[in-house]
Steps between C-alpha positions, in 0.01 A plus 500: 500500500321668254157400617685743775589803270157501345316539813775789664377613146167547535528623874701759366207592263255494751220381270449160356292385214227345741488806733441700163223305376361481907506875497331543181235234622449699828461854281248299259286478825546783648415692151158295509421590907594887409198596314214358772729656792506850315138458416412395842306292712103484414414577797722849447351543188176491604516735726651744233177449258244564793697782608280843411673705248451867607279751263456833520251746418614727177318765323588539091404817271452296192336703204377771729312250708603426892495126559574326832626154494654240746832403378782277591833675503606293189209556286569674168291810372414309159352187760312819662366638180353172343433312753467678834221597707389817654457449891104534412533168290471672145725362248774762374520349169678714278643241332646700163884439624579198404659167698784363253839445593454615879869587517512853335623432174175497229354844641157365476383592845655876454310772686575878623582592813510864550536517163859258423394205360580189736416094445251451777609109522864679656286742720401423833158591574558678874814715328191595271342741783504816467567537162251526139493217324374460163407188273349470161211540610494819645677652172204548306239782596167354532436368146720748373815280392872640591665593139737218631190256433358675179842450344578132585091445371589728150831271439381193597807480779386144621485186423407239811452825714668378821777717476294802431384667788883483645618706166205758524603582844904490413411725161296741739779543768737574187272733371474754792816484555608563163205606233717472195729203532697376188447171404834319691335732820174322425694161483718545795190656666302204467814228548359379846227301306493242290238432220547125409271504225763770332236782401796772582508672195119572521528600921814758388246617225210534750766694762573733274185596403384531833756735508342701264179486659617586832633865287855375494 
């Protein structure tokens, strides 16, 4: 009789300890078979890897100098600038924005476009059209350093240098915009970059110099 009870019990449950432990068994594999269906068959997947990714054609004022390059849609304007080539084979190479963190956070790969300074790792080449874009190298006039440079060279605002040409470019963008910042403008004006060797004080002294070269 109450062999019985127990097993009106467990109907009335509707779940047993065996089915339990069956069901988990049965998620266990299907957890494991989950990942290759999502992923594919290989035969699927090579088809996806031979498939042609399209390019297109894109023509970039970059320091008052037309360049036409073949770019996929994805393809970031700091990938353009140091490594791309010009549809005649020649090397772009302007390679003064700096690679770091690739995820706009250091400011090392900072540029101007149209004057607003922009991370070219965020940028994507083909929105670049049409527009003026300016790196560190194209700051300078001939041999005739910006007063962004010749302060940064007088205060000795560098230390490993990587971080550099992404602060001359942020410090000139906050200069024409404003010639006489204060030194929390100069600091917020320069937050988008990050120096990890910790030469601040000597980049807010160069700044503001520059500043006073520039007549402000």
């Amino acid at each position: 009789m109450p062999e019985e009870k127990e097993k009106e019990r467990q109907k009335g449950i509707g779940i047993s300890r065996r089915n339990f432990l069956k069901g988990m068994g049965t998620g266990a594999v299907a957890a494991t078979v989950a990942p290759t269906v999502l992923v594919g068959a290989p035969k699927s997947a090579e088809a996806q890897t031979s498939e042609e990714i399209s390019r297109a054609k894109i023509k970039l004022d970059i320091n008052n100098k037309m360049y036409e390059v073949e770019v996929e849609p994805r393809t970031t304007l700091l990938s353009v600038l140091r490594d791309g080539f010009d549809t005649s084979g020649n090397r772009v190479d302007l390679t003064g924005s700096k690679l770091i963190c690739d995820r706009g956070e250091c400011g090392g790969c900072t540029i101007l476009i149209d004057g607003k300074s922009v991370y070219s790792c965020m940028t994507l080449a083909i929105d670049a059209q049409e527009t003026k874009i300016t790196t560190v190298e194209g700051i300078a006039d001939g041999d005739q350093l910006h007063p962004v440079q010749e302060a940064f060279v007088q205060h000795d605002a560098l230390m490993c240098g990587f971080c550099t040409p992404g602060f001359i470019v942020s410090a000139k963008s906050l200069l024409d915009e404003n010639s006489s910042p204060s030194l929390e403008e100069i600091k917020e004006g320069l937050s988008g970059n990050i120096c990890r060797c910790g030469t601040y004080p000597f980049i807010f002294e160069a700044v503001k110099t520059a500043s006073i070269k520039m007549g402000g």
